[in-house]
N, C-alpha and C positions, 0 to 999 in steps of 0.2 A: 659144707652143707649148712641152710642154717636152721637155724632151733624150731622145733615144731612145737606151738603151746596150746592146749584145751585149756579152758574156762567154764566154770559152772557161776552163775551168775543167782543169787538167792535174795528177795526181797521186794520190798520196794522200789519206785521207779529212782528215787533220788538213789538210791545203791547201784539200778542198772545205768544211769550217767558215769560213774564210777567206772563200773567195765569197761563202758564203752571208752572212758581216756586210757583204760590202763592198756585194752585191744590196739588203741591208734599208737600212741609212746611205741609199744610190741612192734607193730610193723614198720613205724619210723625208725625203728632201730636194727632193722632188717629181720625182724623174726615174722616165722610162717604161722596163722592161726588155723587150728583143726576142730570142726565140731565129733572126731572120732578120739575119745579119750586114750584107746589101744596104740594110736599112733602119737600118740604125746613125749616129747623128752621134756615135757616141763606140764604138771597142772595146776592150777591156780583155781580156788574153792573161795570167791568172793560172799561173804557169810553177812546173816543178819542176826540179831540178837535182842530185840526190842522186847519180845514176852519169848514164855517159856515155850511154845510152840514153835516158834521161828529160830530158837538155840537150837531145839533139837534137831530139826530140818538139818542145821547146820551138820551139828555134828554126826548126823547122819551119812550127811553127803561128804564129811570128810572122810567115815571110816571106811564108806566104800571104797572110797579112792583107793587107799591104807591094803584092804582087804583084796581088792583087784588085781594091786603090786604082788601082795605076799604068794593069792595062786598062781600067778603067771598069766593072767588074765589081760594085765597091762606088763609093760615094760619092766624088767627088774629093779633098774637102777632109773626107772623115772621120778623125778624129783616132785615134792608137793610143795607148793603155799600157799598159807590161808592168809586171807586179806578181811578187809572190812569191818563190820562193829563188832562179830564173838570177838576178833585179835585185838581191837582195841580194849573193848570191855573189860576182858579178863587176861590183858598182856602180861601180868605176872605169872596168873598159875599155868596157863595154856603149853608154855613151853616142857612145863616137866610134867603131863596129864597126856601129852601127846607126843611124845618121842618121835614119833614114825615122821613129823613134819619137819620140812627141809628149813621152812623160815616164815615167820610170821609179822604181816605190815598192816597199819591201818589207813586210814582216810589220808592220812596226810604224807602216805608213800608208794601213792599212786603212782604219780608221774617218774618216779624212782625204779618202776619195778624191771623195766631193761638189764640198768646195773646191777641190781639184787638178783636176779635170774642169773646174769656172768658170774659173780661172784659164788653162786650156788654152785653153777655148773664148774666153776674151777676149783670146788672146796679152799676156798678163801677165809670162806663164813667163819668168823668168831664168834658170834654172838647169834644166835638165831631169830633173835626178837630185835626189829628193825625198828619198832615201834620208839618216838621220843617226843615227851609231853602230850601236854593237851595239843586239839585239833586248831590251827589256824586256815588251811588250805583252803582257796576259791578259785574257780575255774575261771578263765578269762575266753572272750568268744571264739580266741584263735589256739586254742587248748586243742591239742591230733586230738581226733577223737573218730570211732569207729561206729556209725550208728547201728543199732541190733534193734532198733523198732521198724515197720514198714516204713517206705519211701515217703507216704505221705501226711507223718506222723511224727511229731521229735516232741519232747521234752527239753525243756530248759530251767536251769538249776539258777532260778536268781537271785539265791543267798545261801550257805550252811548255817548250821549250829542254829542255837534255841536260846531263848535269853527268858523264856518262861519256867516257874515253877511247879508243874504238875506233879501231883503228892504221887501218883502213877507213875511217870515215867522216866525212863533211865536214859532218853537223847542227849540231854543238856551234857551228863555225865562220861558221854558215847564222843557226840558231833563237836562239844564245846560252844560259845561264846556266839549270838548269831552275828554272821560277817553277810554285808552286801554287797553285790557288785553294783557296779555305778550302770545309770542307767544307757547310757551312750555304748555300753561294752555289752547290755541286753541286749538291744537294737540294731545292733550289728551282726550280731549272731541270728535273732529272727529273721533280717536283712537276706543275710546268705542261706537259711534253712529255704525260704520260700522262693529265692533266685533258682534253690537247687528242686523245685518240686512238692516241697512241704505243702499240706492244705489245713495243717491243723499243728498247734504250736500249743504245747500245757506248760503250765509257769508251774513251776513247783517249788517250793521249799519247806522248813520240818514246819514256817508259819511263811507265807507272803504276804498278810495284812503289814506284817513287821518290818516290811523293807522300806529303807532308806531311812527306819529311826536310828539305827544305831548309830549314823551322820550325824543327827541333828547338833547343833553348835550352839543355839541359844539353853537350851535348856534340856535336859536329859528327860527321855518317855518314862510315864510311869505307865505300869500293871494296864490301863486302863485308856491309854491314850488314843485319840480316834485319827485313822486316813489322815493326812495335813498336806497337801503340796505347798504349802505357804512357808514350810520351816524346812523342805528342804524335798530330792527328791523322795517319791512314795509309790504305791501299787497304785492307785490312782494316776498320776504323772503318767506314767511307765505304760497303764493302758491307752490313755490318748493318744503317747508314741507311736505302740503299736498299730493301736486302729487306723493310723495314718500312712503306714505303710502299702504302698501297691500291691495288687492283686485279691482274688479269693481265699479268703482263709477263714479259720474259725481262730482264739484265743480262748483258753482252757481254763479258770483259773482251780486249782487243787489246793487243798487244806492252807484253809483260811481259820483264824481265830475268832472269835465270834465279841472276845472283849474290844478289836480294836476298829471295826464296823463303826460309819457315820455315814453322814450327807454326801458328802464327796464321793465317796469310795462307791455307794449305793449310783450318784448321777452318774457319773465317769460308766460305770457298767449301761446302765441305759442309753447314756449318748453315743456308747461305740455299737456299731451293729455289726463288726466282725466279734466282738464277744460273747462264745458260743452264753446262751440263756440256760444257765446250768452254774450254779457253784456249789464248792464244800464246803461246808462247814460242821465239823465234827463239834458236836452242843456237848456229849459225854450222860448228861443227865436234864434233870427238870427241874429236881427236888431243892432249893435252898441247902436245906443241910448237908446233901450231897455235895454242892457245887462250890461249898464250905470246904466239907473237908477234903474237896479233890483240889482248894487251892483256885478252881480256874478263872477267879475273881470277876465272875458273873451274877447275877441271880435270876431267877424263873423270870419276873417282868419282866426286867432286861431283854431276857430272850425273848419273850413273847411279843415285845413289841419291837425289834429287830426283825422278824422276823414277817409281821405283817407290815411292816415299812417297807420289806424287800417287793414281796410282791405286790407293793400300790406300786412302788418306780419299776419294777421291772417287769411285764403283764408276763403270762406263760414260762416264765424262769422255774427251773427244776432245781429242790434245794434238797442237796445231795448231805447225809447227814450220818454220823456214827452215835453209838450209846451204849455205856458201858454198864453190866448188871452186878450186882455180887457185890460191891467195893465197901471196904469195911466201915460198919455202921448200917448200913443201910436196910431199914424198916420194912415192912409191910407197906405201910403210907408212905415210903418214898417210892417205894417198886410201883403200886398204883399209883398216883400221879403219874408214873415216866407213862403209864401203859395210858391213863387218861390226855397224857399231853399228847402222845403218837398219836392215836384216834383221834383227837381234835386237826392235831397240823397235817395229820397225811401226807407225811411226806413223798414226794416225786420218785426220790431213791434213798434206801436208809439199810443200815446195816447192824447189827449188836453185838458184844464180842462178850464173855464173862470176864472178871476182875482177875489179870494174872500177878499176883504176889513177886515184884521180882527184888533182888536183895541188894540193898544201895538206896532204893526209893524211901522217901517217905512214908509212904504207905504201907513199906514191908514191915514194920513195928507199930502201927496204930493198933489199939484195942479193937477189940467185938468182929474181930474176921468171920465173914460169914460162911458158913457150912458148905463144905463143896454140892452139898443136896439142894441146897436152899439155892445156890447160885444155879446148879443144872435146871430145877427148877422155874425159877424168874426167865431166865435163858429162852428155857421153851417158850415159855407162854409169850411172851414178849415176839419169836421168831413166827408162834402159829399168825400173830395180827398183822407181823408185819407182811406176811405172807398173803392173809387175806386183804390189807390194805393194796399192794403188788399186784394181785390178782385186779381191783378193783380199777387200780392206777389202768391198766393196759386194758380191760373191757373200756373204759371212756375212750381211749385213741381208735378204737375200730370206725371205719368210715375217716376218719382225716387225711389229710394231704401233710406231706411232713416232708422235709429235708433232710438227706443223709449223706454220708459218708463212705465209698463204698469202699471196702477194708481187704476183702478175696472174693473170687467171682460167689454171687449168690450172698455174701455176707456185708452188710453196713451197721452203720449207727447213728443214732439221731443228738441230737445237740443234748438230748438228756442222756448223753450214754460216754461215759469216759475209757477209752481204752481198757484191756484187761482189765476191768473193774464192775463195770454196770453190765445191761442186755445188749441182746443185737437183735436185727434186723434181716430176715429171710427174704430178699431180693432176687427180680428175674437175674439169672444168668450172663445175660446181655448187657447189664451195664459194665463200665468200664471200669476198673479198679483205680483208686486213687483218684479218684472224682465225685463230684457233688451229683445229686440227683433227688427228681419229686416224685416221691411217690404215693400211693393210698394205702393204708392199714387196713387190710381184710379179715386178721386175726389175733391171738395176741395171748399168749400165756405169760401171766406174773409182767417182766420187763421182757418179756422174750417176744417180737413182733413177726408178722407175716404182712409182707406188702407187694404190692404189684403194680 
């Protein structure tokens, strides 16, 4: 018989690529997947770790597992492993905090996890923590992999790791070093996604402005350096590629860095028109001093005039954006300015998150942390505008014609709408799922639309 494995899959989309090679490795190896955890002799709790909410998720979803085993609820003797960034993050302590797990791998023992599963099941295991050094690992186009998005939907992983400093956050310390795939091994992969059906293709990585610098041979990027196809491949390049490929499709592009935006990178999105009119870019703040001490080696003009550059080149583009509140230091007069920046740029789609203190950052030992009140506070005020900017955003689309994506019968989304992330679209019944379609905007709460 062979091995039957449930998977709980936590996080981000760059974590669910992850699943999905560790699923395809499974069945190339001849193991059966189950979405009934009851029927598992093996489960695997792919984990995220980025802020403190997403640990705990994690370790939520482990001890279920844990707690499921011990009533009888699951299998007795069903085995666990946690994968992904809690195991990497905290590979030391996890093993003696968690007894009840069978064995613990991160990012770069994905494609491993067959043998570590054998090895499980035949109590071989010396060592429970599979985990060895920092992260190198990059997926190549012909990597098993098992997609868990709809048919007509994929993600592609066009680099790991982070080569930036954000005084926030604990990826670099997580993913490691950022690595690029070459752009011919992109393009192959999109090749085959939309041979097989795909109508929408999102580039992801933890930055994709930053592909193909870590190549460059004349001269090493700094902090600040902008799009370049001249020194070697880039996301610029890389879109032309794609745009040129056959068929209907949209190109996604997600979390962009906002230091390394130029000329290039701005025309390249203009002159492809399969590139859906939509990007990320997570700004974080407004303030100078903020953007100081988060490190993101920006400043307010900088941004303000990236930003009204995007939309002279690119007319109707939706600038999908995050902002962080609470981060230690931060004023009164910085909190206003972010709230008078929003209000000026309105942005298309935007989201706020409060300041999570996590330990290893930068940030976790700066002075003048702000008040968990003061942060819940900013929070709100911040989410009521962004809410009524939302609301305002979607009253303008009533009465247009607009392009969608239909996702479940009745369900789409429009070129400003990125998978699990943004709104959707209430469509007749009758359109076909996995295909393009025009429709009119009749109604429209926040990002949430009605069309017919």
């Amino acid at each position: 018989m062979p091995l039957t494995v449930g998977l709980i899959s936590l996080g981000c989309p760059k974590n669910l690529i992850d699943s999905e090679i560790m699923i395809g490795h499974m069945q190339k190896a001849g193991m059966t997947m189950t979405p009934e955890p009851e029927l598992a002799d093996v489960m695997v709790v792919n984990t995220c770790a980025f802020i403190d909410q997403a640990k705990q998720e994690a370790i939520d979803a482990i001890l279920d597992v844990v707690r499921a085993r011990e009533s009888g609820a699951y299998p007795e003797n069903q085995k666990l492993i946690v994968a992904g960034c809690l195991s990497q993050r905290f590979q030391k302590e996890l093993p003696a905090l968690l007894p009840e797990v069978d064995a613990f791998i991160g990012p770069d023992q994905i494609t491993r996890l067959p043998e570590i599963i054998t090895e499980v099941m035949d109590r071989t295991v010396q060592d429970r923590n599979f985990i060895q050094g920092k992260c190198k690992y990059v997926p190549d186009w012909d990597t098993p992999r098992y997609r868990l998005t709809p048919p007509h939907t994929a993600y592609i992983k066009i680099a790991e790791g982070c080569n930036h400093g954000c005084a926030y956050c604990i990826i670099p310390m997580i993913r490691g070093r950022h690595r690029s795939r070459s752009q011919q091994d992109v393009v192959r992969e999109a090749e085959a996604l939309i041979r097989s059906g795909v109508k929408e293709i999102c580039l992801i990585a933890q930055d994709i402005t930053y592909y193909g610098m870590d190549k460059w041979t004349d001269a090493r990027p700094n902090r600040r350096s902008a799009v370049d196809s001249s020194r070697g491949e880039s996301l610029a390049s890389l879109i032309r590629a794609l745009n040129a490929i056959e068929g209907e499709f949209w190109i996604r592009l997600l979390y962009t860095h906002p230091a390394h935006w130029g000329d290039e990178l701005t025309a390249a999105i203009a002159e492809s028109p399969k590139v859906a009119r939509y990007v990320d870019i997570p700004l974080q703040h407004i303030s100078d001093n903020m953007l100081s001490a988060m490190q993101r080696v920006t400043d307010g003009d900088y941004i303000r005039n990236l930003l009204r550059d995007i939309r002279k080149a690119v007319p109707g583009i939706a600038i999908r954006t995050t902002f962080i509140t609470g981060f230690p230091g931060e004023t009164e007069d910085d909190h206003q300015e972010l709230m008078e920046f929003i209000e000026e740029f309105r942005f298309e789609r935007a989201g706020i998150f409060t300041f999570s203190r996590e330990e290893g950052t930068k940030a976790y030992k700066m002075p003048n942390q702000v008040h968990h009140r003061t942060k819940a506070r900013r929070y709100n005020e911040a989410t009521m505008l962004l809410t009524r900017l939302a609301s305002e955003t979607g009253q303008e689309q009533i009465g247009r014609q607009i392009r969608v994506l239909v996702d479940a019968p009745g369900v789409a989304r429009t070129e400003w709408d990125a998978p699990d992330i943004d709104g959707t679209v209430s469509v007749p019944l009758t359109l076909p799922v996995g295909e393009f379609a025009t429709v009119t905007v009749t109604d429209a709460v926040a990002y949430e639309l009605t069309a017919e």
